[in-house]
N, C-alpha and C positions, 0 to 999 in steps of 0.2 A: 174301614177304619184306618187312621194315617197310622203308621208303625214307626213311631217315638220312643224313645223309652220310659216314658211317663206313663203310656199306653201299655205299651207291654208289663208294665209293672200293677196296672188296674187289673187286666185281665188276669193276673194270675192270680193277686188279691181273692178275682170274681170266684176264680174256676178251682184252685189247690189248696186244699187243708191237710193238716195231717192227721194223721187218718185214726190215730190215737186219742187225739183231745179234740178234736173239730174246730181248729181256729185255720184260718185261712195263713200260709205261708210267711206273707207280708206281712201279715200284722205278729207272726210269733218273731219278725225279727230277722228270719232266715235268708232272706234277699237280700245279699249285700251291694250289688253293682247289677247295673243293666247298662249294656251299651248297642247301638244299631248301627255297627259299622258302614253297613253301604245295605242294598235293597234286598231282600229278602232274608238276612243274615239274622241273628240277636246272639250277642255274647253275654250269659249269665255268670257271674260268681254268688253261688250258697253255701250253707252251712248247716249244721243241722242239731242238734240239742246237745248231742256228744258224736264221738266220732263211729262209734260203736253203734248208732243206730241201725235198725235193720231194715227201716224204712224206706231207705236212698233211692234204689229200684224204684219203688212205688209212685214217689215222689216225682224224681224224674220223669218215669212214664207223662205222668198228668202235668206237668210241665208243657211236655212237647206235646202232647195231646192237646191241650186246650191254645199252647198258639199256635197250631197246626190250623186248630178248627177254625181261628180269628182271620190269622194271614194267609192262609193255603197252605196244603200239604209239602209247596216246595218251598218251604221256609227252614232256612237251617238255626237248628238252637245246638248252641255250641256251651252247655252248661259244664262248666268249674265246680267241683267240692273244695271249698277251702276251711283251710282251722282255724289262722290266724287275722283278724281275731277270734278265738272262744265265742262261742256264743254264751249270754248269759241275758237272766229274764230282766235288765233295766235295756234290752235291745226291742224287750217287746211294745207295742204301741200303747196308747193310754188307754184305747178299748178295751185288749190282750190282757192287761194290767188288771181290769176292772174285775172283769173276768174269772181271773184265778185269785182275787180276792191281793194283790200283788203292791202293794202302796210302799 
């Protein structure tokens, strides 16, 4: 699978939910940037409900886990916690939305 960032942004869609409410990462919103600076590299910036969550660990692990398991183990994920912007639920997709009942 070519490693785009369009691509990396599907897989994690695929493979990372949170583990509280079971929507996949991408669609609650939490992915803000993906970049593929050169070959085997990916720079992520996320964010995460509040800053306070306890989840981040978790999260991350299965980040790097599932494009570990996509691109090979020597693929570096260079993930970012950011705050700015806030996250807040008109970040989440129209699915996400539908979802939690969110209009």
């Amino acid at each position: 699978m070519s490693m785009t960032p369009e691509a990396v942004r599907e897989t994690i869609r695929e493979n990372v939910y949170d583990p509280e409410i079971g929507i996949n990462v991408v669609d609650l919103g939490l992915l803000y940037d993906v970049e593929v600076p050169e070959e085997k590299k990916i720079k992520l910036e996320m964010t995460l409900t509040s800053p306070g969550c306890p989840l981040y660990d978790v999260i991350h692990a299965e980040v790097d886990h599932s494009l570990k398991k996509v691109y090979g183990q020597d693929v570096q994920v260079d993930l970012e916690w950011v705050w700015d912007p806030p996250w807040s639920p008109e970040q989440m997709s129209e699915d996400a939305k539908m979802e939690f009942g969110y209009f």
